[in-house]
DOROVO-296102 format. One record per atom (N, C-alpha, C): x, y, z. Coordinates in steps of 0.05 Angstrom, whole numbers, plus 5000, padded with zeros to 4 digits. Example, Ala and Ser with C-alpha at 12.3 -4.5 7.8 and 13.67 -1.06 7.14 Angstrom:
<pts>
526448865156524649105156526449345156525749555142527349795143525850015157
</pts>
This chain:
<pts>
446145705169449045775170450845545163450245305167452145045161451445025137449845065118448744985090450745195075450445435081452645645074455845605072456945455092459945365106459945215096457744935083458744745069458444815044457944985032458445125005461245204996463245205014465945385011467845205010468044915002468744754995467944604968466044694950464244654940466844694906466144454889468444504865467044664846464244654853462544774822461345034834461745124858460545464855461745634843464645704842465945874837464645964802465745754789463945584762461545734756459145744777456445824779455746044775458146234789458446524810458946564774460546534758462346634741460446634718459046334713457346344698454846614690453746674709452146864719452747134714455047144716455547524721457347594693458647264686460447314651459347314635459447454610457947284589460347164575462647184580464846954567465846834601467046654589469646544608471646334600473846504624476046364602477046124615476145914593476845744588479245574582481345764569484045614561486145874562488345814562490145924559491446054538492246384530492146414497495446514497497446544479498846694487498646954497497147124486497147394497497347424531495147264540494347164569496747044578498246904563501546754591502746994587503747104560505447464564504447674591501347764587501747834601502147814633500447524642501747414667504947444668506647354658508847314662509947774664508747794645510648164648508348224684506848134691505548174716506748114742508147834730509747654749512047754754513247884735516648054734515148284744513448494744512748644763512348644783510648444792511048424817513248314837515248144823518348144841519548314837519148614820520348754823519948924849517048914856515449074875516648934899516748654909517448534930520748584939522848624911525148674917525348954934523349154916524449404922523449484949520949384962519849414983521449215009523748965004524648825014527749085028528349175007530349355009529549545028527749715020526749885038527149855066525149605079525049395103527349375114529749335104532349225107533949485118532849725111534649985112533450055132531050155129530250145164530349995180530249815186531249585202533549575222535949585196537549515201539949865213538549975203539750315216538550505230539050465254537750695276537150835267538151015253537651275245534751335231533851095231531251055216529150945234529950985261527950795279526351115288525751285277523651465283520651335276518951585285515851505282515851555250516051715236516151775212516851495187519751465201520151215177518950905193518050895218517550645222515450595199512950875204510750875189511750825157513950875151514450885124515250615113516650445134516450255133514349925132512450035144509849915148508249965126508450225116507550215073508649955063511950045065513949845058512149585057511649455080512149115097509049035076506249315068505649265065505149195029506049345021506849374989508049064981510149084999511048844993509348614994507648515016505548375016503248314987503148644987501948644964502548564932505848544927506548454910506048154911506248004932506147774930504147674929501947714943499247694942497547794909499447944896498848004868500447704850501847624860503047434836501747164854501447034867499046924877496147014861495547174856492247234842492847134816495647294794495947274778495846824773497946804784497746454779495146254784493346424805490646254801488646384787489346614766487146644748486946604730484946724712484746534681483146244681483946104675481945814673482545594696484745724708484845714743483045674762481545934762480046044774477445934777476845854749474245584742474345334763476945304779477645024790477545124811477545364833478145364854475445334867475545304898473545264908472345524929470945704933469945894942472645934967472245754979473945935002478545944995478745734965480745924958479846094943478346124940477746434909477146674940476546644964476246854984478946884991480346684993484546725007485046904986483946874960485346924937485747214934483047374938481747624934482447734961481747624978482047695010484547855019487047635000489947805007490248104996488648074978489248284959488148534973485848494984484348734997485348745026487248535043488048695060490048825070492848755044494148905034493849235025492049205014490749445006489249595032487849535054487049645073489749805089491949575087494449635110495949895097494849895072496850105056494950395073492450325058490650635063491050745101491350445125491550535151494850595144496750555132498750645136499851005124498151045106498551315096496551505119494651405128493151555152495751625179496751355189498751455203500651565201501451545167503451785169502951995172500252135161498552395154498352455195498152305208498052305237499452355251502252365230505152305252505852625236504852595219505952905214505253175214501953095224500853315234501753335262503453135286503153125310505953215309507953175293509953335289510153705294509553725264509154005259506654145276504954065287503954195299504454205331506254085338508354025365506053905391504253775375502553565398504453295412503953355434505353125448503852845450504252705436501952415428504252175444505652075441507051865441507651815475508751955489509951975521511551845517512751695542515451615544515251385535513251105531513050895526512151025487513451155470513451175442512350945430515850855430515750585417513650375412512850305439511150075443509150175438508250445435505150545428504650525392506450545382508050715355507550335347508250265353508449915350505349795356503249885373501449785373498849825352499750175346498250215327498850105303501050065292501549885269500249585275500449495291499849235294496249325306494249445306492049465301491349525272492349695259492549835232491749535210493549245222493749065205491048845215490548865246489048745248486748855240486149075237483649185221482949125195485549125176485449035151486148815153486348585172485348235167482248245173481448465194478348405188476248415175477448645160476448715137475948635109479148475104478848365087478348015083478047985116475947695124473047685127472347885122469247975125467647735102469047715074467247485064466647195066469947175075470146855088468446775109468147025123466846945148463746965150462447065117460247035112458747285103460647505098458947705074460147615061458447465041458447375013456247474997455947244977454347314956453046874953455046764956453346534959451046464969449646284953446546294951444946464952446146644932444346964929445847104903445146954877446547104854446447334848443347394851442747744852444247924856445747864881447447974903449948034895450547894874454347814875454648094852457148244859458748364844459048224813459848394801460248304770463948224774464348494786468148444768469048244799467948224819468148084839466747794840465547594831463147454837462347314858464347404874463447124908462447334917463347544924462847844934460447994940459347944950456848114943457448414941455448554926455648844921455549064949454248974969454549134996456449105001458648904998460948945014463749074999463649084975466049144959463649494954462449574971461149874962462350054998461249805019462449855040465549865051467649725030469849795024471049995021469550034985470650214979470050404993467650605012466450785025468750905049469050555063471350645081473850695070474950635047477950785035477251065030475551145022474551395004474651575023473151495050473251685080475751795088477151585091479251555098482251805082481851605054483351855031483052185037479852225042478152495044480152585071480352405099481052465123483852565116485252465100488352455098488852675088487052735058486452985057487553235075484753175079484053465098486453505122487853315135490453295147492153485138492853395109495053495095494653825089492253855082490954165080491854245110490554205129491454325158495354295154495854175154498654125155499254365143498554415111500654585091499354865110496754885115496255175125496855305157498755055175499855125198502855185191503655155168506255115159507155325148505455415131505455745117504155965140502855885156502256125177505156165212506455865208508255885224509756115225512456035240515256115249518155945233519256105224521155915207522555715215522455665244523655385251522055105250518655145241517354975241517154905207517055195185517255115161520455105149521655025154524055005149524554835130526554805109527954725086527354385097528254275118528354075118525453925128523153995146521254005142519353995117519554245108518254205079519453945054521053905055522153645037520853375048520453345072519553085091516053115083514553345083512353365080511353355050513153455036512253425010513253084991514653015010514752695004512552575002511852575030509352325043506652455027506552745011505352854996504752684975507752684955507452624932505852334931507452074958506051934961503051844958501852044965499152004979497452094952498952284943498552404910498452114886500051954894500951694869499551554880498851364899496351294914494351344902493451594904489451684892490351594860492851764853492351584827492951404810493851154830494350964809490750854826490150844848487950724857485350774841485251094843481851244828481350974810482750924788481050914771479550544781480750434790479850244802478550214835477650384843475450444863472850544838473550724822471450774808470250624790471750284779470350144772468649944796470249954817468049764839465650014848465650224844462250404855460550364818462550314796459850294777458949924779461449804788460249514786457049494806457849734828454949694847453249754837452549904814451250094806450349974785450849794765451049674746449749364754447449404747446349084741447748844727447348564733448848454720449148444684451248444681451748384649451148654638450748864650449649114640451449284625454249284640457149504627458949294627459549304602461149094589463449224597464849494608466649554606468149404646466849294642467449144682468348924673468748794659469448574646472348614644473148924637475549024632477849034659476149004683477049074709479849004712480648844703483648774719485748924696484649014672486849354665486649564687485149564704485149884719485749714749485649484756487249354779490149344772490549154750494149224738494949494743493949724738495249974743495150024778493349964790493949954814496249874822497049624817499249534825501949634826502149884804504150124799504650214818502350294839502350444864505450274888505349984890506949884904508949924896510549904865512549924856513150214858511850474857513150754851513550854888511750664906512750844931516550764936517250544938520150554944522050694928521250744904522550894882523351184891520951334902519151564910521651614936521551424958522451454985525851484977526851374968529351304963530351584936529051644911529051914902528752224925527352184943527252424956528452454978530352184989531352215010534452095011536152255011539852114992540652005022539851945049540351835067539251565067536451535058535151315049537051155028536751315006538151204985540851074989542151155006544351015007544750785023543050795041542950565055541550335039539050415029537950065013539750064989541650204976542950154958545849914965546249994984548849895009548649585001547349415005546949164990548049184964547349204947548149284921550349344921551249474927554849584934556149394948556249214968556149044979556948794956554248704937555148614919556948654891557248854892559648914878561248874887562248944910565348914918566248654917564348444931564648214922565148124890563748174877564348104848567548304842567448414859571348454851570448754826567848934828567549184814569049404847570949574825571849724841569249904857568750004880566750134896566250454893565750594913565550894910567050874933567851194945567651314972566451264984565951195003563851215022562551505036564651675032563751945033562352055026560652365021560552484999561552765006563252824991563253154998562553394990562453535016560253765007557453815014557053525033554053475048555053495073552353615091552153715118549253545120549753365148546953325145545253525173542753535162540853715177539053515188537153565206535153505229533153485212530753265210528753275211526653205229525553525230523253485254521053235252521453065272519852845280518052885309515652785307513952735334516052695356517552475353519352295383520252555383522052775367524652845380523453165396520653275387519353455402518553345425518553115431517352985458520453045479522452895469524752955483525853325487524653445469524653685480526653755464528253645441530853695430529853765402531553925383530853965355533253735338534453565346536553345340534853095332533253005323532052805312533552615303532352225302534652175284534451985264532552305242531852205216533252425203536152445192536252655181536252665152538052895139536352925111539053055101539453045075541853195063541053465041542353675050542153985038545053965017544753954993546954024974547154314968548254504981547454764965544454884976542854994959541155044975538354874962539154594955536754394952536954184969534154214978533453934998533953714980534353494985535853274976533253044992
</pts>
């Protein structure tokens, strides 16, 4: 075990790991390679702004301190993470990467996957909060909050353990056999036992959402109601852009397992079908803020904010012709009231 630990300091494994599983490596810097880092790098502060905003709106307005958007926010806290932890990968790869020493090339990879864990426990709890909604289960009791708060704060410590599992010694060091191709510190049991548990999980969220739509269509109209159905087919679409910006990059880590070394040249390709992953962080705040004009106006409010300052004339603050309506949340069936206080705007007769 100490011969192992003193390996992870080591300047020439990374080097070794790479040698073995590449049949190129890169060596130098080309233009194509700084372009696209840099359009990666402007992606990803775009992802961190828009997920910063988000954070800021819930936060900062009660009206958003339900179970619904806390969870929506904790996508948020984690997306964001993930942007940054993506422009961090981006700046130590390439001929970088050749220089690091195993246990930064594990910080490196590590963030990335437990970002990615916090996302998959965060779309589970929403799929949780909204089956416990609409199906009028009493989960939370009088201490909500602090329960609602603990599970987020397990949700993350699960995905630090998860995605500390190599640091702490599933690896692939001193065992080349072992190591992943599009991963190389990695061994192949563990980026297969990864992916296994997201895949479960997706399947679980699933099958949630199925129960959900088929208590929804067999109800009473005060449970499928206009404003209901808009809240559910959000965290829908979500969960919908999720499988696919992810699929196609889960489905290169089950052929990397599957695939002997040097065998599919097309793994080599891996970080085109990781780059599209990264779409996933940027389209959820887009997503939340398009389907919800109470949302929208609040993370916009900054922005407006800065205008006025720059001396651009503003809007109303009004709008007229909106009524806002109730959306059914877990907390506000616990209090026994249909007054929730996440509401939602009806223009006419479209959910908003």
């Amino acid at each position: 075990m100490g011969s192992l630990y003193s390996e992870y300091l080591s300047p020439n494994k990374v080097l070794e790991h790479y040698n073995y599983t590449k049949e190129t490596l890169d060596t130098q810097e080309t233009p194509s390679r700084q372009v696209a880092s840099a359009l990666t790098i402007i992606l990803c502060c775009a992802i961190v702004v828009e997920n910063l905003l988000v954070l800021i709106a819930v936060t900062r307005n009660s009206k958003f301190h339900s179970a619904m958007y806390l969870f929506l926010g904790n996508l948020a806290a984690s997306d964001l993470l993930a942007g940054v932890a993506f422009i961090a990968n981006t700046l130590l790869s390439g001929p970088v990467t050749l220089g690091l020493t195993p246990v930064q090339w594990f910080a490196r990879e590590g963030s990335a996957f437990i970002t990615l864990s916090a996302s998959v426990f965060s779309l589970l709890a929403i799929a949780i909060e909204r089956h416990v909604a609409i199906a009028k289960v009493k989960l939370y009791g009088s201490d909500k909050s602090c329960r609602m708060l603990l599970l987020i704060a397990a949700s993350w410590l699960i995905s630090l353990a998860l995605g500390g599992l190599p640091i702490l010694g599933w690896n692939c060091l001193g065992h080349l056999d072992a190591c992943s191709t599009v991963l190389p510190l990695y061994a192949k049991h563990y980026v297969l036992c990864v992916v296994t548990i997201f895949s479960v999980i997706l399947l679980a969220i699933v099958a949630l959402y199925i129960r959900i739509y088929c208590v929804v269509r067999s109800s009473h109209a005060d449970v499928a109601g206009p404003q209901t159905l808009a809240l559910l087919k959000t965290v829908t679409i979500v969960l919908g852009v999720f499988i696919v910006c992810w699929l196609p990059a889960f489905s290169i880590l089950l052929l990397d397992y599957a695939c002997t070394v040097r065998s599919c040249p097309i793994l080599y390709k891996a970080h085109y079908f990781f780059a599209f992953a990264t779409l996933n962080s940027l389209l959820n705040p887009v997503i939340y803020t398009w389907r919800s004009r109470d949302l929208r106006r609040e993370v916009l409010r900054p922005l407006q904010c800065w205008e006025r300052a720059a001396g651009v004339p503003g809007r109303r603050s009004g709008t007229p012709g909106h009524r806002l309506l109730p959306l059914r949340s877990s907390s506000s069936l616990e209090r026994g009231t249909h007054m929730p206080t996440s509401p939602t705007f009806l223009e006419g007769n479209t959910v908003v």
